[in-house]
VMD Tcl script that draws the C-alpha trace (Angstrom):
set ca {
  {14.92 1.92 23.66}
  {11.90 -0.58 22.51}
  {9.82 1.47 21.35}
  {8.99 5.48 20.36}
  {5.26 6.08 20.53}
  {3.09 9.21 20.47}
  {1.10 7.96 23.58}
  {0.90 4.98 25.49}
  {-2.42 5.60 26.88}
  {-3.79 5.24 23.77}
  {-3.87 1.52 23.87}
  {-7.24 0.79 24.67}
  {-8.59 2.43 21.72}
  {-6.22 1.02 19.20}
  {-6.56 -2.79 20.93}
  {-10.97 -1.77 20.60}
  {-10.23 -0.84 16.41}
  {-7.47 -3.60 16.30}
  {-10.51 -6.28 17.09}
  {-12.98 -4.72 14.93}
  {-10.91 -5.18 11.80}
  {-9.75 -8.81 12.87}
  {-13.59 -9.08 12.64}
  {-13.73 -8.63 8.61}
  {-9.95 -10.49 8.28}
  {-10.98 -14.41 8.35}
  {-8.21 -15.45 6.10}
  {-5.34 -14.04 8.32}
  {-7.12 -15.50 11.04}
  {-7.29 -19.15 10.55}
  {-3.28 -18.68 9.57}
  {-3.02 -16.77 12.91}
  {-4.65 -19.58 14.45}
  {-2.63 -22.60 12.59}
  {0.84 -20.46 13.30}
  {-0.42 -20.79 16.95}
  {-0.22 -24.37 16.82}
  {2.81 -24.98 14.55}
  {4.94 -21.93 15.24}
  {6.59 -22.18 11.89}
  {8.35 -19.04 12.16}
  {10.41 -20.02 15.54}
  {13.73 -18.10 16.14}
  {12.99 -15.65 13.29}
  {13.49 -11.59 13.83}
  {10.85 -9.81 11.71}
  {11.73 -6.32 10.65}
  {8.65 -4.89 9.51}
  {8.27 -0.90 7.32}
  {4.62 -1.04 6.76}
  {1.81 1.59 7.50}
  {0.96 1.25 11.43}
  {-2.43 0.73 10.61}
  {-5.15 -1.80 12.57}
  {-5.55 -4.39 9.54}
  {-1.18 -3.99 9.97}
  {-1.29 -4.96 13.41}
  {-3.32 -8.09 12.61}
  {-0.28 -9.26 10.45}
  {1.73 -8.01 13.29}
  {-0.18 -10.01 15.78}
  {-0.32 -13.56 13.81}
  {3.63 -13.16 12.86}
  {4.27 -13.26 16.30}
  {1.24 -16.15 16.92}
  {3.84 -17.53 14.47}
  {6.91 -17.79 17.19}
  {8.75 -14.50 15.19}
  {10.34 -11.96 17.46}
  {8.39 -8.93 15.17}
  {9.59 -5.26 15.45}
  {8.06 -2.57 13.47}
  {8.29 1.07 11.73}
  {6.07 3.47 9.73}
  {6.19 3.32 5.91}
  {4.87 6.80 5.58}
  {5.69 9.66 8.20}
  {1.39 10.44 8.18}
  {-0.03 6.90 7.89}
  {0.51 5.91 11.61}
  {-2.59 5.61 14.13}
  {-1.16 6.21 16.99}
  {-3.76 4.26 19.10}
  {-2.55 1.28 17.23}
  {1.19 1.81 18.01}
  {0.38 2.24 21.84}
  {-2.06 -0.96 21.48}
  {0.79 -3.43 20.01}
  {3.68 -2.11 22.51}
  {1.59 -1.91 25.83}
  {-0.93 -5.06 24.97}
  {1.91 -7.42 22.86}
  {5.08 -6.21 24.18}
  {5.72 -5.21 20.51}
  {8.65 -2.93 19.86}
  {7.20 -0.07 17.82}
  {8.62 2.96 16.30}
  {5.86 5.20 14.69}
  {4.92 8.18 15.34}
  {2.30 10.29 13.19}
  {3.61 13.50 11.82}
  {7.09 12.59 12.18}
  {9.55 14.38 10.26}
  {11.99 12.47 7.48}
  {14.57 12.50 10.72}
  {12.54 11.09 13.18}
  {11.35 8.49 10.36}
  {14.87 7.33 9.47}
  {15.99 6.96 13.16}
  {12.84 5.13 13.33}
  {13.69 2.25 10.53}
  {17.67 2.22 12.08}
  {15.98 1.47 15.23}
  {14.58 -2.30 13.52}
  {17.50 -2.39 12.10}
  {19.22 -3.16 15.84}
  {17.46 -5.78 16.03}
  {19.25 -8.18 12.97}
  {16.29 -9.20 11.28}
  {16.37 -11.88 9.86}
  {13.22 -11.68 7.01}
  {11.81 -7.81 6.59}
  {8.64 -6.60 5.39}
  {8.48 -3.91 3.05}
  {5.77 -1.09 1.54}
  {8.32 1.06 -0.43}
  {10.88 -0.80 -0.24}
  {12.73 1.90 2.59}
  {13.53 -0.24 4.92}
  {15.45 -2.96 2.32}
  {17.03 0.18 0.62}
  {18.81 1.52 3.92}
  {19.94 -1.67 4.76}
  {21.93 -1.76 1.67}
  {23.47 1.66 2.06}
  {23.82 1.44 5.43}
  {23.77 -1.81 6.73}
  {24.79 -4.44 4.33}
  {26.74 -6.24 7.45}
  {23.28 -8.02 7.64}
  {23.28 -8.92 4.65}
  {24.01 -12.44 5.10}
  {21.95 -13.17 7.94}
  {18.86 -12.16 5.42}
  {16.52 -14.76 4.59}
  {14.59 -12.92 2.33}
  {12.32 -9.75 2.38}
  {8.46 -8.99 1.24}
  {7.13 -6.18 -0.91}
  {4.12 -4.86 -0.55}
  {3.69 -1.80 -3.23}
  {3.86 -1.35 -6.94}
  {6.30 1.47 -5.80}
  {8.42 -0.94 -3.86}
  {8.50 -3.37 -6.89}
  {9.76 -0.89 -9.13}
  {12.81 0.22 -7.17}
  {13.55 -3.18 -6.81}
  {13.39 -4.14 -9.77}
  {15.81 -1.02 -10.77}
  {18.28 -2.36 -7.94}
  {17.82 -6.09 -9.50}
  {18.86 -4.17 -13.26}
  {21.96 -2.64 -11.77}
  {22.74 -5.63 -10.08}
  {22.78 -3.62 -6.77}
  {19.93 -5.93 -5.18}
  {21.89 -8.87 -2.53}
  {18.63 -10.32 -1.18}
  {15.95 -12.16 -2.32}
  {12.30 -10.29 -2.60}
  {9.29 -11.40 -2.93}
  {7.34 -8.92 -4.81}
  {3.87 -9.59 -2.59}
  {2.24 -6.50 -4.51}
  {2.23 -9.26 -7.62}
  {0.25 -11.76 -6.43}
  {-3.27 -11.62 -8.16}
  {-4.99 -11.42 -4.95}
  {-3.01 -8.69 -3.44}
  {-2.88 -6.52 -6.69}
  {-6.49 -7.27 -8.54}
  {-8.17 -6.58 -4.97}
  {-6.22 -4.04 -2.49}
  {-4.89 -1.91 -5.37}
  {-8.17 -2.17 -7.68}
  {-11.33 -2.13 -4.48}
  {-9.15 -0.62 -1.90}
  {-7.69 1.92 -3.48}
  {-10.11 3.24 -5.17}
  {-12.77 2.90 -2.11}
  {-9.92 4.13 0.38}
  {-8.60 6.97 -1.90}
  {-13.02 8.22 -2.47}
  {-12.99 7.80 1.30}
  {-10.04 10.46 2.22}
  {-11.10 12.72 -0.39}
  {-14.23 12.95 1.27}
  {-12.99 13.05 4.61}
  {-10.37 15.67 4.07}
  {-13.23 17.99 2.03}
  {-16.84 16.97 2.42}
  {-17.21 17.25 -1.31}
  {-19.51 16.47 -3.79}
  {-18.68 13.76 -6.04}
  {-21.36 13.41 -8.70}
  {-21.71 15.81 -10.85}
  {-17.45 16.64 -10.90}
  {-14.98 16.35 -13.60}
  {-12.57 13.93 -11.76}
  {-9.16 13.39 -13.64}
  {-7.23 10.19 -12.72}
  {-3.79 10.37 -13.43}
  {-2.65 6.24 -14.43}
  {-4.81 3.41 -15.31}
  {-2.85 0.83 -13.15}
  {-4.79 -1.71 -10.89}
  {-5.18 1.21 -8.64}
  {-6.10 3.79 -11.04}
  {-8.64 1.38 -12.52}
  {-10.18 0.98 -9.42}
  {-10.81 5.10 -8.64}
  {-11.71 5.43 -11.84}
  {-14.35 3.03 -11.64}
  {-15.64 3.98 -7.70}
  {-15.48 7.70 -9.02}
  {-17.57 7.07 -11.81}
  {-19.90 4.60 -10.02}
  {-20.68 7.75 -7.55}
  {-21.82 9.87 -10.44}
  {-18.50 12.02 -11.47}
  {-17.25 12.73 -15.32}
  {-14.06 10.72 -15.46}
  {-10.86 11.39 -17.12}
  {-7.92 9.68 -17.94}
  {-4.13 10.52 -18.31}
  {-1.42 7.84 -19.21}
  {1.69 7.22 -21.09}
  {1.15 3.56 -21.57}
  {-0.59 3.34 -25.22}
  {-2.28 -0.33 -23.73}
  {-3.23 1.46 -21.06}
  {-4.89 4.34 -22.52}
  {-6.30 2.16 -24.87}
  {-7.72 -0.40 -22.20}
  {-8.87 2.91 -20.23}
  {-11.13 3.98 -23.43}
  {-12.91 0.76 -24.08}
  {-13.80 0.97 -20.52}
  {-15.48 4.06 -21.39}
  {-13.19 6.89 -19.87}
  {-12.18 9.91 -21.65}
  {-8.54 9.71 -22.44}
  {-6.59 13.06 -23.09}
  {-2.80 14.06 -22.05}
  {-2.95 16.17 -18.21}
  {-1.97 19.37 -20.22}
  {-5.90 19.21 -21.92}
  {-7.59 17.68 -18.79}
  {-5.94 20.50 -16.28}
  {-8.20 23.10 -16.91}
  {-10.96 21.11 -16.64}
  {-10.70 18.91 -13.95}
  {-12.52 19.37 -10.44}
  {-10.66 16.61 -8.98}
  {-7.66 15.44 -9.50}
  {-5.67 12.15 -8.23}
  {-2.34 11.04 -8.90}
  {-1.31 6.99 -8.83}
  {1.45 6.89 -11.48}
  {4.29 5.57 -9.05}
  {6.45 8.97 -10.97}
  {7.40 12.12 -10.39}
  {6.03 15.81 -11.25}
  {2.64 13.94 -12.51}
  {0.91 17.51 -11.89}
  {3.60 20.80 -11.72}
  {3.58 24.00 -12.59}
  {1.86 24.36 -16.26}
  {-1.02 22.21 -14.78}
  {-1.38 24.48 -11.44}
  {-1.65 27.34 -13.32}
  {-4.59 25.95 -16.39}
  {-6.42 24.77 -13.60}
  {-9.89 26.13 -12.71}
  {-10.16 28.38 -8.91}
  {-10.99 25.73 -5.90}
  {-9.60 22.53 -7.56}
  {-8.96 19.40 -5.34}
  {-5.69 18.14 -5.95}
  {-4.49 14.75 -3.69}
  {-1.98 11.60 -4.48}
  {-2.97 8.18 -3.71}
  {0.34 6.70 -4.97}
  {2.97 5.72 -2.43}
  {5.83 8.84 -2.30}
  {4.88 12.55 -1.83}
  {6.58 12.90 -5.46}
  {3.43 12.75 -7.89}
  {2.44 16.49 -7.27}
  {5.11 19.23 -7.32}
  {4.72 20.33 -4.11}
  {7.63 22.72 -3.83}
  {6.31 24.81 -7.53}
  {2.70 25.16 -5.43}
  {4.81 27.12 -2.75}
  {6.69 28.94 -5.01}
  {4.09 30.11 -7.33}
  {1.59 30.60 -4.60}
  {0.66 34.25 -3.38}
  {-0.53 33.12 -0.10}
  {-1.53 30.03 1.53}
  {-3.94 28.82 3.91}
  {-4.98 25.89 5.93}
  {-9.16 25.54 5.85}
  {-9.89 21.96 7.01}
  {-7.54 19.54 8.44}
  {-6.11 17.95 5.48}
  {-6.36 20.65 3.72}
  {-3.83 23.40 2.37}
  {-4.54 26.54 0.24}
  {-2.36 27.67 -2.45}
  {-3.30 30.74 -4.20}
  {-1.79 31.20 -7.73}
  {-3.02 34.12 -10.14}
  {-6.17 34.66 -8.17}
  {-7.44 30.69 -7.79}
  {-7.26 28.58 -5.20}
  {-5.56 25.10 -5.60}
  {-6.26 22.74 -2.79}
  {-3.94 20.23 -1.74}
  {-5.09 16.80 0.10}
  {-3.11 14.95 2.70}
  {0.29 17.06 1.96}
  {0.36 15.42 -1.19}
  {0.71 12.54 0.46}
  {-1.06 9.02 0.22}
  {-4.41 10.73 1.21}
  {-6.27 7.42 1.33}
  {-4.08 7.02 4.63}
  {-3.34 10.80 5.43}
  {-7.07 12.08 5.21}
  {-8.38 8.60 6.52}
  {-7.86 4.79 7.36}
  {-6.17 3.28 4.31}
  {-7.92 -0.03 2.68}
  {-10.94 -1.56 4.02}
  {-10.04 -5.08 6.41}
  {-11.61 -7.39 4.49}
  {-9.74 -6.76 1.52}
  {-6.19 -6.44 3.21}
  {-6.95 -9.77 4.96}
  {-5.98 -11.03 1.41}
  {-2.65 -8.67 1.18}
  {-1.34 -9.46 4.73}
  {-2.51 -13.25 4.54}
  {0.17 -13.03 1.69}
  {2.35 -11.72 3.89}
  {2.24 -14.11 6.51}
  {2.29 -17.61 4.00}
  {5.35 -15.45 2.23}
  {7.19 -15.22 5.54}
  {6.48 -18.46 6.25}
  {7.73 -20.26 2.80}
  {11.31 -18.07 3.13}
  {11.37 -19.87 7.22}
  {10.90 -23.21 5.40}
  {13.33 -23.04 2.55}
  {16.33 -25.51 2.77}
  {18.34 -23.36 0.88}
  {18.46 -19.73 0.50}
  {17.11 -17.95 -2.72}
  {19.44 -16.24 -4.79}
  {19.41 -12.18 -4.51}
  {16.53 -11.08 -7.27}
  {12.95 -10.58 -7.48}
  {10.72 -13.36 -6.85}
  {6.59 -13.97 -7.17}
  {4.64 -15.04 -4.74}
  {4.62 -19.12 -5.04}
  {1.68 -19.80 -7.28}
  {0.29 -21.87 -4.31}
  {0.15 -19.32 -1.84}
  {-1.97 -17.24 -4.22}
  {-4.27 -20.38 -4.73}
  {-4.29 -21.27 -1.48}
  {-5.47 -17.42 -0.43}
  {-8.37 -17.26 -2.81}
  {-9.68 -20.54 -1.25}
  {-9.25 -19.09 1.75}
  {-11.00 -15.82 1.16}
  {-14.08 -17.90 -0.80}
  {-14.41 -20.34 1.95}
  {-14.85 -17.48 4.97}
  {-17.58 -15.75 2.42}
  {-19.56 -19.00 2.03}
  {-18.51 -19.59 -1.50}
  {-18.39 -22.97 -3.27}
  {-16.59 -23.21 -7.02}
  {-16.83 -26.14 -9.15}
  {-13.61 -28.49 -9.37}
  {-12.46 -30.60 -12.34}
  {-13.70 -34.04 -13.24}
  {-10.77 -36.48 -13.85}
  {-11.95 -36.19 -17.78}
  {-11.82 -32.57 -17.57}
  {-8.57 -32.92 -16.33}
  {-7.27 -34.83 -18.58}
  {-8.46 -33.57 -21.97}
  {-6.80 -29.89 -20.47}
  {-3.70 -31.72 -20.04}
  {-3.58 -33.14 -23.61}
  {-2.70 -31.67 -27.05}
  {-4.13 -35.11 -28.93}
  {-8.28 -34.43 -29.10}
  {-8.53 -31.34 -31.30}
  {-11.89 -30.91 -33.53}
}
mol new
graphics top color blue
foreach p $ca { graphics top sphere $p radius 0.5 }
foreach p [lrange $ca 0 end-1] q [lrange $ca 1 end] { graphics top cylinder $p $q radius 0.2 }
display resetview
């Protein structure tokens, strides 16, 4: 089988929403355009587990500009557009295995599925796909160049596999490159993550007590969109820096136990577990919006809402009811990412940086002469130059560059005061 779709007849629409986002993605274009001509990933089998998403299939589309044979899964069983899965098998001959809704069966046959295909590099949000091939595929192993990262959550359990010395490939942790992590987790985030809660509930931002649970580069940015539309924000972290940083921004800091019962809104984007359980369900206030914007359905405790819960109910799409002691708890998206459940994930123009990433990344690990050694890697501090140039060039941006003097007196430790 090649592919397992929802519907293929959705293809027109996805290939329509597929070209408006190339629209707003200039950087992944020109590479697109240059892999056209130079086909620098020749011979190569992509395995991609990323969110089937139209600023995705742009990647998708200028791997395989790039001469790769590309096959790809869902990251997240409720991130897929469907029209986008029907537009890259019918229109690009793509195999694709996504379907939205799918159950944690489904979504594992799905990722064995690219695994039939050898690849050869693999692209990661979550780091899934790269985990399953270890426990149950490590025969390809040594035909792995290298994979790509795209997530903080992804880094993290690869970095714990690195620790244990479990980790036999080398990953580049994309997600670490300044312009993936200082623009899609700070501006997309927080613009995608306002976007789904509004989707999902049609509520009022300004005027709410919104509690943001982690000051990360995606935290930061919700905080700030949040607050920029009028809401009281509140911080929760365990990082002391962190909480610190969050205060001289202006934020309220407090532990979740003080902000629960006062909180109208609350996000999760810790990258950990039981963020919000069952002490914080029950201090919080009746009609509270509860949602996750970090990767796994782990961050709320989604299994103490059911038990503690009276009744339940379903009032908007994206939307579930929990009542507990006579208040109703809302929960966004499943408790999954709701930026992606409730809505369309990260604005193009700000994944063109992410995915153009991506694409150079996949290209260095076709160029090497010799293999990396298994760890976890940056992105080449190159790429990440040669991205931001990129990205200021297709805005109409011109920076001032070094004289020769300036150059040199940087480069010396001689002229002092």
């Amino acid at each position: 089988m090649r592919h397992d779709i929802a519907d293929i007849d959705l293809a027109r629409k996805g290939r329509d929403r597929t070209e408006w986002a190339a629209q707003t993605m200039p950087v992944l274009r020109s590479i697109r355009e240059r892999f056209a001509k130079e086909r620098p990933l020749e011979g190569r089998v992509v395995g991609a587990c990323l969110h089937v998403t139209t600023e995705t299939a742009n990647l998708m589309i200028a791997l395989a500009a790039g001469g790769a044979e590309v096959w790809l899964t869902a990251s997240n069983p409720l991130s897929t557009q469907d029209d986008v899965a029907a537009h890259l098998v019918k229109d690009h001959g793509m195999p694709v295995f996504a379907v939205r809704g799918e159950d944690n069966d489904r979504y594992y046959s799905h990722i064995r599925a690219i695994l039939h295909a050898s690849p050869t590099i693999t692209l990661d949000d979550g780091a899934d796909l790269i985990s399953t091939i270890h426990e149950e595929r490590d025969d390809l192993i040594p035909g792995l160049i290298g994979s790509m990262e795209e997530t903080t959550t992804g880094v993290i359990r690869l970095k714990a596999m690195e620790k244990d010395g479990k980790l036999r490939v080398p990953v580049i942790a994309v997600n670490d490159a300044d312009t993936k992590h200082m623009f899609d987790n700070r501006y997309g985030t927080g613009q995608s993550t306002i976007d789904g809660i509004l989707r999902a509930t049609n509520a009022l931002i300004a005027g709410s007590t919104f509690v943001v649970a982690g000051y990360g580069w995606c935290g930061r940015g919700l905080a700030n969109r949040a607050r920029g539309m009028g809401a009281s924000v509140i911080i929760t972290e365990v990082d002391p820096l962190k909480a610190l940083e969050a205060v001289m921004d202006g934020f309220r800091v407090m532990p979740m136990d003080q902000a629960a019962p006062l909180g109208d809104i609350f996000v999760t984007l810790t990258g950990d577990i039981r963020v919000l359980t069952v002490r914080h369900f029950e201090a919080m206030k009746d009609g509270v919006l509860i949602a996750n914007s970090g990767h796994f359905d782990v961050e709320i405790d989604k299994e103490a809402l059911v038990a503690l819960a009276s009744e339940t109910g379903h009032p908007r799409e994206s939307v579930d009811t929990y009542m507990i002691k006579g208040k109703r708890i809302n929960l966004l998206g499943e408790g999954r990412l709701v930026n992606l459940s409730a809505a369309e994930g990260h604005p193009a123009a700000v994944m063109d940086m992410s995915f153009a990433n991506q694409a150079l990344c996949c290209e260095y690990l076709a160029k090497l002469d010799d293999r990396l050694k298994a760890g976890v890697y940056r992105v080449p501090a190159e790429i990440d130059a040669d991205v931001s140039r990129l990205k200021l060039a297709s805005m109409g941006t011109e920076i001032d560059t070094l004289t020769a003097e300036q150059r040199e007196y940087l480069a010396s430790w001689k002229l002092g005061t």
